[in-house]
Kinemage of the C-alpha trace (Angstrom):
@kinemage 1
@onewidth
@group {chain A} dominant
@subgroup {mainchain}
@vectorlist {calphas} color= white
{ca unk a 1} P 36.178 6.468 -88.548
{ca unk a 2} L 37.460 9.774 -86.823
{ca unk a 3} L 33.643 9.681 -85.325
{ca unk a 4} L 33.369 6.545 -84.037
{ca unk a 5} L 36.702 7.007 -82.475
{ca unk a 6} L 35.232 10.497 -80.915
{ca unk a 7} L 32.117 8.298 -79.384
{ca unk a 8} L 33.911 5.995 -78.250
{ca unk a 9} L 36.326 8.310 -76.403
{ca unk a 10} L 33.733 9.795 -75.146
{ca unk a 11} L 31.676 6.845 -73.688
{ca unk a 12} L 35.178 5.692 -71.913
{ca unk a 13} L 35.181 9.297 -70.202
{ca unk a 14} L 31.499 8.497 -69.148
{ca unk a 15} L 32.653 5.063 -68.085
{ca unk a 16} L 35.255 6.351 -65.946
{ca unk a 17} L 33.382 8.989 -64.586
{ca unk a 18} L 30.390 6.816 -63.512
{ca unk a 19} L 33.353 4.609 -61.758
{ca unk a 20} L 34.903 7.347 -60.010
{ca unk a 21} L 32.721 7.573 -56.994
{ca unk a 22} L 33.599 3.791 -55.906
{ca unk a 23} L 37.222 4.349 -55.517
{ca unk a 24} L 36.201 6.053 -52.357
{ca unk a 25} L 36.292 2.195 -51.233
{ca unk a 26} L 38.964 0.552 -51.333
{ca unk a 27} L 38.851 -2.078 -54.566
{ca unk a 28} L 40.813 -4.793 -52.466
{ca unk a 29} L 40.565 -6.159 -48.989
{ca unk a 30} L 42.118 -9.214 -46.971
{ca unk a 31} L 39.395 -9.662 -45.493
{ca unk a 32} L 36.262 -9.973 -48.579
{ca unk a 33} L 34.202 -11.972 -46.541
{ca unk a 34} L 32.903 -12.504 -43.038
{ca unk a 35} L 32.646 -16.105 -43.563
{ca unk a 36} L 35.003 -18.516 -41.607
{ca unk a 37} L 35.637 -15.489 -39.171
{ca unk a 38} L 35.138 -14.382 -35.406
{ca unk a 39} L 34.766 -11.115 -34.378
{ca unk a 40} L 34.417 -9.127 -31.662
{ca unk a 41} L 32.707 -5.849 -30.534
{ca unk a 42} L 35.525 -3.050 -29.625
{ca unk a 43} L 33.865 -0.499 -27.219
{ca unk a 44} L 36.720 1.445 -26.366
{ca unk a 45} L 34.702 3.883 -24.623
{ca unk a 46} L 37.306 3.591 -21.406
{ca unk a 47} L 39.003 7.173 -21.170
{ca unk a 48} L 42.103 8.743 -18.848
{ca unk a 49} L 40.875 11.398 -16.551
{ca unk a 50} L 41.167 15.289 -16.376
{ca unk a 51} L 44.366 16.079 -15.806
{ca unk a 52} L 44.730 16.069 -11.967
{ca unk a 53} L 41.718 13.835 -11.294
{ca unk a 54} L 41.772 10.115 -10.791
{ca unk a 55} L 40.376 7.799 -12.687
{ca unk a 56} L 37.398 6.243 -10.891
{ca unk a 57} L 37.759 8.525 -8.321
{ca unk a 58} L 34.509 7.844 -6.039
{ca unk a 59} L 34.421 3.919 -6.078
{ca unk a 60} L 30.412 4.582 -5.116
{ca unk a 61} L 29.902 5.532 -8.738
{ca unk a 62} L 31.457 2.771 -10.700
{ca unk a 63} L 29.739 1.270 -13.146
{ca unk a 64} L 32.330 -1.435 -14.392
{ca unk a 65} L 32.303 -5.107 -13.005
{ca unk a 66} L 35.920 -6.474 -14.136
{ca unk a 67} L 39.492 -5.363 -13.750
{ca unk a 68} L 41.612 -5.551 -16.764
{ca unk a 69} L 45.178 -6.794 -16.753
{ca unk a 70} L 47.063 -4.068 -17.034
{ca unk a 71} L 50.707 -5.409 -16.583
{ca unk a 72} L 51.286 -4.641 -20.456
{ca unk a 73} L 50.052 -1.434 -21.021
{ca unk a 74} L 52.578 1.231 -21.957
{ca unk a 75} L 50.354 3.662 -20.159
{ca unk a 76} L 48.111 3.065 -17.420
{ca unk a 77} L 46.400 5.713 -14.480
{ca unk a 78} L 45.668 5.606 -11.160
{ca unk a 79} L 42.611 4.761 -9.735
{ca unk a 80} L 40.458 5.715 -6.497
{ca unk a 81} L 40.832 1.707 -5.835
{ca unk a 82} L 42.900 -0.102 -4.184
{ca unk a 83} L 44.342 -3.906 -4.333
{ca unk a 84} L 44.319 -6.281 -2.046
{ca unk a 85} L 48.222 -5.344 -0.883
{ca unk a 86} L 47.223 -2.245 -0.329
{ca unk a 87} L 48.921 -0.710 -3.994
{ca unk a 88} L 47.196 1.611 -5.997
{ca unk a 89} L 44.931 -0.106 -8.906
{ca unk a 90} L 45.675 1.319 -12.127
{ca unk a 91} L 43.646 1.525 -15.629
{ca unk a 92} L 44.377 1.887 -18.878
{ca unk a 93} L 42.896 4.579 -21.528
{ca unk a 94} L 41.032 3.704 -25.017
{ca unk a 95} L 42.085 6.888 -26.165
{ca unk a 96} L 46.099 6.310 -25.768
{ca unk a 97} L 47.607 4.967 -29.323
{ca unk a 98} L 49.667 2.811 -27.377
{ca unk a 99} L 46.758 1.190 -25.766
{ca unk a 100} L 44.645 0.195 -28.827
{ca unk a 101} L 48.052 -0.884 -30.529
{ca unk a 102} L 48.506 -3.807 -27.531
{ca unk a 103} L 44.466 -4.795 -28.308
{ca unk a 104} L 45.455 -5.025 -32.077
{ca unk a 105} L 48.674 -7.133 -31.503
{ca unk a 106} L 46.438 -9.405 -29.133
{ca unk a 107} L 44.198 -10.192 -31.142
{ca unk a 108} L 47.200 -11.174 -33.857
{ca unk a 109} L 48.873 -12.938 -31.467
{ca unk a 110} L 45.964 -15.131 -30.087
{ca unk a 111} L 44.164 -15.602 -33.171
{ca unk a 112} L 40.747 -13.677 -33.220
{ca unk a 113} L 40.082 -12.270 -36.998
{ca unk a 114} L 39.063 -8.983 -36.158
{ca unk a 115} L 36.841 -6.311 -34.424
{ca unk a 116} L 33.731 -4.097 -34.766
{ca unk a 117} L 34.335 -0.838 -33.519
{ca unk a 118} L 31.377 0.660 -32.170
{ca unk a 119} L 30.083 4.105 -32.881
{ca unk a 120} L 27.195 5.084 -30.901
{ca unk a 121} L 24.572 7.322 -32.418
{ca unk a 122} L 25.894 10.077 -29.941
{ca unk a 123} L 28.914 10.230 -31.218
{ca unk a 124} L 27.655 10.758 -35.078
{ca unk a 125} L 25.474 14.140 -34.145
{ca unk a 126} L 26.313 16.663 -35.998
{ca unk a 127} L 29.471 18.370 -34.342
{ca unk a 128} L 30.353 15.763 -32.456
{ca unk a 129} L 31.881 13.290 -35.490
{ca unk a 130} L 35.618 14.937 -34.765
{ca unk a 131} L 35.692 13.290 -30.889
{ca unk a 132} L 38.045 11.155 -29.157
{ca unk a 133} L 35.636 7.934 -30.700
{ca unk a 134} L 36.668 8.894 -34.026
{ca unk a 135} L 40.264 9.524 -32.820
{ca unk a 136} L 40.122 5.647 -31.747
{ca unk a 137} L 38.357 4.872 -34.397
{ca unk a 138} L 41.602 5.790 -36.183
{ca unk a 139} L 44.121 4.194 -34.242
{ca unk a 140} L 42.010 1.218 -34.618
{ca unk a 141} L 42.538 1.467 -38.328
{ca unk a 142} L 45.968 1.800 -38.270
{ca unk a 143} L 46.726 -1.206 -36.358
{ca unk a 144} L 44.366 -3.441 -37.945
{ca unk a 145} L 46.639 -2.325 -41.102
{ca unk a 146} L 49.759 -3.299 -38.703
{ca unk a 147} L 48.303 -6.295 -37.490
{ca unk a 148} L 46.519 -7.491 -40.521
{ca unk a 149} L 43.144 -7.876 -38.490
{ca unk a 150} L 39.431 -7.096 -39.813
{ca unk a 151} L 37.850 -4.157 -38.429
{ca unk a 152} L 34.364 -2.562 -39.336
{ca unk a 153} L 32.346 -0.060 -37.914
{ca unk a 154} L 29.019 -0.825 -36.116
{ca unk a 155} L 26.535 1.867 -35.406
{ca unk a 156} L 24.304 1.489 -32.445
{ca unk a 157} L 21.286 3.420 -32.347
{ca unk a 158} L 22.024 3.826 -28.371
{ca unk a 159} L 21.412 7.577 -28.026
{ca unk a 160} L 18.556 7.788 -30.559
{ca unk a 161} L 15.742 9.741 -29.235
{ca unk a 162} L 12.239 9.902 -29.684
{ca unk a 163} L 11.738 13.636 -30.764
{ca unk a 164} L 11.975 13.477 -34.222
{ca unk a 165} L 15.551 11.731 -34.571
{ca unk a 166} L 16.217 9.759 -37.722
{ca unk a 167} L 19.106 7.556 -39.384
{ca unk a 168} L 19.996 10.827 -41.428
{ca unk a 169} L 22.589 11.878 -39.198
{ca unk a 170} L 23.688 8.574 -39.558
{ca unk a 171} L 24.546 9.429 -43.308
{ca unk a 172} L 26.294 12.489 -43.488
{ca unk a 173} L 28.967 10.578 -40.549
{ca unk a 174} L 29.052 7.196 -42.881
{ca unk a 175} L 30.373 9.986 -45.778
{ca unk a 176} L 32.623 11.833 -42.899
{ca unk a 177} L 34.523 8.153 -41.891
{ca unk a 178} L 34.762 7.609 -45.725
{ca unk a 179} L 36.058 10.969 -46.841
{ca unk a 180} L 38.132 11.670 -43.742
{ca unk a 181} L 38.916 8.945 -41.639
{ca unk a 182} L 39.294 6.772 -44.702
{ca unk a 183} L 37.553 3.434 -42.935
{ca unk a 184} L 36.942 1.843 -46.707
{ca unk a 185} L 40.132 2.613 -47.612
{ca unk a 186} L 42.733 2.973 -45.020
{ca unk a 187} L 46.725 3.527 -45.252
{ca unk a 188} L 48.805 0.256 -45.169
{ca unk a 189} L 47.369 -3.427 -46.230
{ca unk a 190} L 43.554 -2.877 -46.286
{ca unk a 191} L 41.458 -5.020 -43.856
{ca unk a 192} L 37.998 -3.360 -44.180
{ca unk a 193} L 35.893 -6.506 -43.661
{ca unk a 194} L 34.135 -7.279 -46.477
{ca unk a 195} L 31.370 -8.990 -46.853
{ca unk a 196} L 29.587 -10.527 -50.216
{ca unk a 197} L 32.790 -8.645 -52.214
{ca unk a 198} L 31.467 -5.239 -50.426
{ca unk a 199} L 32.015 -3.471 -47.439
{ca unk a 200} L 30.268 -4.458 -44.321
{ca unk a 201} L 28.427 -1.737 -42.732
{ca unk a 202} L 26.458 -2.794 -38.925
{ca unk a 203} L 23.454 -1.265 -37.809
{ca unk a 204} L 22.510 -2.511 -34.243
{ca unk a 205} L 19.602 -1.657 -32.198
{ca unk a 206} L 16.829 -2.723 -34.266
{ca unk a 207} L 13.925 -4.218 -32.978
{ca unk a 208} L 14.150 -3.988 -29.379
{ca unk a 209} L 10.839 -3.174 -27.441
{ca unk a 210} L 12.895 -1.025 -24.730
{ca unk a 211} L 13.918 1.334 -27.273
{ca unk a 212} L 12.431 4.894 -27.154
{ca unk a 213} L 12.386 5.113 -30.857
{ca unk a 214} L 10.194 3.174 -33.303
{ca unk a 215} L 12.021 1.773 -36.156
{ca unk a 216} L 9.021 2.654 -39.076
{ca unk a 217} L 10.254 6.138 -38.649
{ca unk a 218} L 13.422 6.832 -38.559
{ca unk a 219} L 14.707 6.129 -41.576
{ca unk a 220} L 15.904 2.703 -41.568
{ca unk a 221} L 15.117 2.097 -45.216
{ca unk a 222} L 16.478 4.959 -46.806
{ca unk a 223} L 19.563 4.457 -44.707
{ca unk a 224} L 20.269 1.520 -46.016
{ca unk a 225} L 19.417 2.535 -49.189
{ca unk a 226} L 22.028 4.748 -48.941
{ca unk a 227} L 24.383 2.350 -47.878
{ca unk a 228} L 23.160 0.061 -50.299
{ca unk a 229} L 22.974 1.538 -53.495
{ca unk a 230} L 24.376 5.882 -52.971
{ca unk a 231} L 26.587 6.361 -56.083
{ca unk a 232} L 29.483 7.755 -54.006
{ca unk a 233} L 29.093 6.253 -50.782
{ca unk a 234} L 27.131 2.984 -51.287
{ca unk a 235} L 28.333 -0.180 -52.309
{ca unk a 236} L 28.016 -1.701 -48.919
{ca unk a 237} L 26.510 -4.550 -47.089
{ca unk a 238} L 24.443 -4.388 -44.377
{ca unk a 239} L 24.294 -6.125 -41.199
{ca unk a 240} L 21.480 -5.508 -38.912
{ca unk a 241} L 22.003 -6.061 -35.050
{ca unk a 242} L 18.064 -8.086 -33.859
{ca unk a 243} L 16.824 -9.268 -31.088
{ca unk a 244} L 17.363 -12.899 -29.934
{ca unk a 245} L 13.788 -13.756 -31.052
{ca unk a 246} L 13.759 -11.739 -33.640
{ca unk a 247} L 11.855 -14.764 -36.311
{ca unk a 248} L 9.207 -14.953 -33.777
{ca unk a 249} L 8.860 -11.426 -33.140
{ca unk a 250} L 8.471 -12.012 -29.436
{ca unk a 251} L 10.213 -12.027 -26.002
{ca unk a 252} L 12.872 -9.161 -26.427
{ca unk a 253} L 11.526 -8.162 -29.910
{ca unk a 254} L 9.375 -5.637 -30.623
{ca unk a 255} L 5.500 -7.799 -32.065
{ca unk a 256} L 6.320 -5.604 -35.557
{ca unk a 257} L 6.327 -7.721 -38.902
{ca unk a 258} L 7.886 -4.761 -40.399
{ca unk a 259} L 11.144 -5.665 -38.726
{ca unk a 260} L 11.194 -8.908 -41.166
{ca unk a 261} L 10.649 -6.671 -43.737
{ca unk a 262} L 14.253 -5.059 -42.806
{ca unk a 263} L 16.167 -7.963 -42.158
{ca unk a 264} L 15.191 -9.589 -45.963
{ca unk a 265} L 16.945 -6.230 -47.187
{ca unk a 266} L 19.536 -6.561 -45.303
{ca unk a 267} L 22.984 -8.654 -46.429
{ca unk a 268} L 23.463 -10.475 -42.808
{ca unk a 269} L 21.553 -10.352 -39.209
{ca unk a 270} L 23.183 -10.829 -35.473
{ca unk a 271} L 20.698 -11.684 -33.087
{ca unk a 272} L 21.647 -9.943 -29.745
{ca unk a 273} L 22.479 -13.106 -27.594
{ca unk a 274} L 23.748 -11.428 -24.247
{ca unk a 275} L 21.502 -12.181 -20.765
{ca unk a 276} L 18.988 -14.689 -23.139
{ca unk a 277} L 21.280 -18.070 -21.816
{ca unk a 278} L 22.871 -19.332 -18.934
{ca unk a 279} L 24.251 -21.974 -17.795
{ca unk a 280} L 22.236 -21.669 -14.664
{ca unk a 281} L 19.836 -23.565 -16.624
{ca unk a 282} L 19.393 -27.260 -17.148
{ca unk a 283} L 20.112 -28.094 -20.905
{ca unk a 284} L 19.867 -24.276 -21.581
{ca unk a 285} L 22.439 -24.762 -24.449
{ca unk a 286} L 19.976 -27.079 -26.088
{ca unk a 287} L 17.707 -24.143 -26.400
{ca unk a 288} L 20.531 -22.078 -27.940
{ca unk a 289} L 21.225 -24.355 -30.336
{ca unk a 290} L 17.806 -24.508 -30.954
{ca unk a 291} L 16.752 -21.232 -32.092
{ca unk a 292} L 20.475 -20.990 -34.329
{ca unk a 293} L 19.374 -23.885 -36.287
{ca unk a 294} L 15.990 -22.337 -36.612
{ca unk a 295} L 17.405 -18.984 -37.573
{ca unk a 296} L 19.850 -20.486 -39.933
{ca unk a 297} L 16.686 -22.332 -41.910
{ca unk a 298} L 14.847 -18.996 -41.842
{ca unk a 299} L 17.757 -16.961 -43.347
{ca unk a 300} L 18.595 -19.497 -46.348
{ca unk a 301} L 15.122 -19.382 -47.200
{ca unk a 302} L 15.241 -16.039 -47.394
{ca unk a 303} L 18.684 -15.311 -48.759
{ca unk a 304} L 20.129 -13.603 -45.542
{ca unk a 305} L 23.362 -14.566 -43.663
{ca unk a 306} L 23.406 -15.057 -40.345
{ca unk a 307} L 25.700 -14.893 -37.456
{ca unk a 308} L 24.995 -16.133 -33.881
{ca unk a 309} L 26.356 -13.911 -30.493
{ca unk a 310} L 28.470 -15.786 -27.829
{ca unk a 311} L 29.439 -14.471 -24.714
{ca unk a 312} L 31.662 -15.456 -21.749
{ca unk a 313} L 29.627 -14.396 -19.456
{ca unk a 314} L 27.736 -11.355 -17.573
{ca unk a 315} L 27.550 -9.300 -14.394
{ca unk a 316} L 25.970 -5.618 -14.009
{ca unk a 317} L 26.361 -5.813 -9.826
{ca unk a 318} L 28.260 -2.176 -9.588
{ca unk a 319} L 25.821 -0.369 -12.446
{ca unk a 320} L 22.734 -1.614 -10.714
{ca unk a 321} L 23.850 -0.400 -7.082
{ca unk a 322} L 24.660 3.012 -8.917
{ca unk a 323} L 21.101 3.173 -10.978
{ca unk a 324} L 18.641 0.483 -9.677
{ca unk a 325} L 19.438 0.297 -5.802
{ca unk a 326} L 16.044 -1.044 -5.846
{ca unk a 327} L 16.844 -4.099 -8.272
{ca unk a 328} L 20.880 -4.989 -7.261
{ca unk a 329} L 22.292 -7.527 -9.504
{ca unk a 330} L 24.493 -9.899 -7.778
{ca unk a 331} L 28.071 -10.292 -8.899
{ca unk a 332} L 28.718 -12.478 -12.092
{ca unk a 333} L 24.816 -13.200 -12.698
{ca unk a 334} L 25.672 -15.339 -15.657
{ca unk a 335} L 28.732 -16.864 -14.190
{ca unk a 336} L 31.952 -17.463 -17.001
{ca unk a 337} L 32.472 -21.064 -14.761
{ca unk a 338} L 36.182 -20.703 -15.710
{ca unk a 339} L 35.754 -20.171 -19.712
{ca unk a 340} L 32.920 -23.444 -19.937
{ca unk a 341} L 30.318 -21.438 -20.719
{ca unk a 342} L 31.894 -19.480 -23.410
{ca unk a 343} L 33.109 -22.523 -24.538
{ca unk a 344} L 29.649 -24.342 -24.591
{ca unk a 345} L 28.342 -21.321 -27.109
{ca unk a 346} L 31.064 -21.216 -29.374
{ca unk a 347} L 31.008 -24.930 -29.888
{ca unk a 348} L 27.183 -25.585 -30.311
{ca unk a 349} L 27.202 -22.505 -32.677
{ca unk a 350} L 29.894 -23.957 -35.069
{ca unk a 351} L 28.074 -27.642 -34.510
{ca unk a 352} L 25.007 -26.015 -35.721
{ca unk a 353} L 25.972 -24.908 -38.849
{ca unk a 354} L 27.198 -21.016 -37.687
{ca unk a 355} L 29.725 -20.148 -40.901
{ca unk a 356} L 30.371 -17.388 -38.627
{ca unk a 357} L 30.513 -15.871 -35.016
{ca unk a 358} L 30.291 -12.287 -33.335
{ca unk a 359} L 31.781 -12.471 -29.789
{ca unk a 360} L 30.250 -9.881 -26.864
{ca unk a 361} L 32.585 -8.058 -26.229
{ca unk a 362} L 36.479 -7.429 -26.625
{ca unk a 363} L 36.651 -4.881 -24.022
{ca unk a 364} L 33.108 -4.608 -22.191
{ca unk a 365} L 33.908 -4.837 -18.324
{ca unk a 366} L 30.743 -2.335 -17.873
{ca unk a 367} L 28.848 -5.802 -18.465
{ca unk a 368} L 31.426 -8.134 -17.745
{ca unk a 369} L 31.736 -9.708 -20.655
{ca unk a 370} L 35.441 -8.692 -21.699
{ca unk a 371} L 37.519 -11.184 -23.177
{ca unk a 372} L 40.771 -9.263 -23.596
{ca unk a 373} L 43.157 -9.967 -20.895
{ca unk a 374} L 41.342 -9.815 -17.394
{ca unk a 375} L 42.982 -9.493 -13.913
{ca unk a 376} L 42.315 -12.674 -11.349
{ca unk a 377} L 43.190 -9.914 -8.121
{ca unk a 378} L 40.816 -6.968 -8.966
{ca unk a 379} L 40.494 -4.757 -6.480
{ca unk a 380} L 39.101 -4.661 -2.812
{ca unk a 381} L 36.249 -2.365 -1.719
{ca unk a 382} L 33.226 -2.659 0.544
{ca unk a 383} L 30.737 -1.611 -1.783
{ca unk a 384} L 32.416 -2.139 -5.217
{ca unk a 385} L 32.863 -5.942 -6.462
{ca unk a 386} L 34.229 -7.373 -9.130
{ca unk a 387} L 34.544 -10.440 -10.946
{ca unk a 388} L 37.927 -12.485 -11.320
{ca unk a 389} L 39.024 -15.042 -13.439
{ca unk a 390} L 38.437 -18.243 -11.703
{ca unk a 391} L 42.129 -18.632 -11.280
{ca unk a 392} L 42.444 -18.721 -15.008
{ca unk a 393} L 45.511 -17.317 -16.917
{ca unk a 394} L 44.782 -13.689 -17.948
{ca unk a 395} L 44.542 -14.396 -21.623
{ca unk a 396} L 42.286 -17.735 -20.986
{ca unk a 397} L 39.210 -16.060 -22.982
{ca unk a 398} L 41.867 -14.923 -26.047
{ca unk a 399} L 43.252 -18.379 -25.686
{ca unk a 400} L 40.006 -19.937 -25.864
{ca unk a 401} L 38.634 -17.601 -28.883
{ca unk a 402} L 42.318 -18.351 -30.981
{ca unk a 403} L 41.120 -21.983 -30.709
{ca unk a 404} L 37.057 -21.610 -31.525
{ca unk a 405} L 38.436 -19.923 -34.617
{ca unk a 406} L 40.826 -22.855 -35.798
{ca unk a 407} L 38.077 -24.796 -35.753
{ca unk a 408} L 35.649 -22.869 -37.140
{ca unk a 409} L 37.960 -22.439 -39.773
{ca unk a 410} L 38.546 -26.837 -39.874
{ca unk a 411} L 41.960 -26.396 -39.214
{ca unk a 412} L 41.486 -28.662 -36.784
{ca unk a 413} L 38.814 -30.702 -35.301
{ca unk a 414} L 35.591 -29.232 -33.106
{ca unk a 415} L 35.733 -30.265 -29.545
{ca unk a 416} L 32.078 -30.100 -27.046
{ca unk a 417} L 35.085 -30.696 -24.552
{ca unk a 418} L 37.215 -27.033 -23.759
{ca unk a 419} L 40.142 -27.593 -24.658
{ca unk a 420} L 43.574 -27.518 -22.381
{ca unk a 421} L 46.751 -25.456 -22.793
């Protein structure tokens, strides 16, 4: 008897042992699954300047294409810009608290689930994982514990090189955010998104043609692996960031089959859905609704979630003048048409059968498609324009996203029409 008791003892200490390495995640979550949600991608990549400079100092060299409303903001900076009355325009900075607290309560107060917070591949070099994106990266955490909101991280593969760069790097920061910045497992009510009872792990850039890096060698498998199945780190989904035409591997995707070999490993896909529609177009939403129910069939069959991109809208005027003078991009190229167009996506996505929905971005006026709270008198300057809000309230595109979400969750009934406050 004393034996048996002695084994059994024993395989409880090898039970526990082996179960150890999980807790590094946290067991619970608000948030187990992405289904029924919208989120957003959280760039936060807008920083305050050197102390004594201004912030967008030469307005020659800007690169952004919207003006955030920045009436809230506890802190804000000024700017080489000026508004139409002749005041000073002012910014705000990512890298205040305060600043990513008032995104947070936002998206609380208007309704959208949660964000992605995106981690470029620059930013997980060796040496570099202790920067001001993993400072953010922390605030972020902390109120999407105070505001009970999702939040994930989403590595881009922006930054990866050619010259022998792989997804390595990639997983000594995953264990760095674990171990350190807690992401699985952070202080307060935990709202790691989930996703299939584990935690949801993005990995965007994969596929794309313009890329200098070729996705067979870099590591993509065993990455995922890791993520998939490490003892001490694993445990995760995956979500894999594709091209738009990713099933037919053509247009913006790169003619490999290998990539399809990927995305059945993976746990969900977003096909990149920025610049592919307009509504410049006759019946161009037809199209869009097209390839989702098409991509939908394709990822039941082969046991793979799938979440279609929406955006409000696009313009790249200011970057173009800066690096293509050649090729200038006029203002607002994929005009918002006062919120109709964003509307039009998010309602033929949820008509198709989407269970789910990424919106482009939270905070992204590099590209113009913000839809945080956006300014309607942006600044006046001869050479640097900007899009406003079609004399919309600044918080239409929160509005707007509060009520795609009610009824993607049925609390109430789908509309083709946009609604009115």
């Amino acid at each position: 008897m004393k034996k048996i008791s002695m084994v059994y003892i024993a395989f409880l200490l090898a039970v526990n042992i082996s179960a150890q390495p999980q807790a590094k995640h946290s067991q619970t979550t608000m948030y187990p699954s992405y289904k029924s949600l919208i989120m957003a991608g959280y760039q936060g990549w807008f920083h305050s300047p050197k102390e004594g400079q201004l912030l967008y100092s030469d307005p020659t060299k800007l690169s952004i294409d919207m003006w955030p409303d920045v009436s809230e903001y506890e802190k804000t900076y000024e700017t080489g810009l000026k508004l139409a009355d002749g005041s000073t325009a002012r910014f705000f900075s990512a890298d205040d608290k305060s600043t990513v607290d008032l995104h947070f309560k936002w998206m609380k107060d208007y309704g959208l689930d949660g964000v992605f917070m995106q981690r470029f591949f620059n930013s997980a070099r060796p040496g570099n994982s202790r920067n001001i994106q993993t400072a953010i990266l922390s605030n972020a955490l902390e109120a999407a514990s105070k505001y009970q909101r999702a939040i994930a991280v989403m590595y881009d593969l922006s930054g990866l090189k050619r010259s022998g760069e792989d997804c390595s790097q990639l997983i000594e920061d995953w264990k760095f955010l674990v171990d350190t910045v807690k992401v699985t497992n952070q202080k307060g009510a935990k709202t790691y998104l989930f996703h299939r009872g584990k935690p949801l792990v993005v990995i965007w850039g994969v596929g794309f043609p313009d890329r200098p890096y070729d996705i067979r060698n870099i590591g993509l498998e065993r990455f995922m692996d890791f993520l998939k199945n490490d003892p001490v780190y694993g445990g995760c989904s995956v979500m894999l960031g594709v091209p738009t035409f990713w099933r037919d591997l053509n247009a913006d995707c790169i003619h490999d089959p290998y990539l399809h070999e990927l995305i059945r490993s993976a746990d969900l896909i977003m096909p990149w859905m920025v610049q592919r529609f307009t509504p410049l177009l006759h019946n161009d939403m037809d199209r869009y609704r097209d390839v989702i129910l098409e991509d939908i069939k394709w990822c039941k069959e082969n046991n793979v979630d799938y979440v279609p991109c929406v955006c409000p809208g696009f313009s790249w005027h200011n970057l173009s003048v800066r690096q293509f003078p050649d090729d200038i991009k006029p203002v607002g190229s994929i005009p918002r048409q006062g919120g109709r167009f964003y509307w039009q996506q998010l309602s033929t996505a949820i008509l198709a059968g989407a269970e789910m929905i990424y919106v482009a971005m939270f905070d992204e006026v590099n590209e113009g498609t913000a839809i945080f709270k956006i300014s309607d008198n942006p600044p006046v300057h001869e050479t640097a324009l900007f899009v406003n809000n079609d004399g919309k309230p600044s918080d239409h595109y929160l509005w707007l996203t509060g009520e795609a979400s009610k009824m993607l969750k049925r609390q109430k009934p789908l509309t083709l029409q946009m609604p009115q406050r």
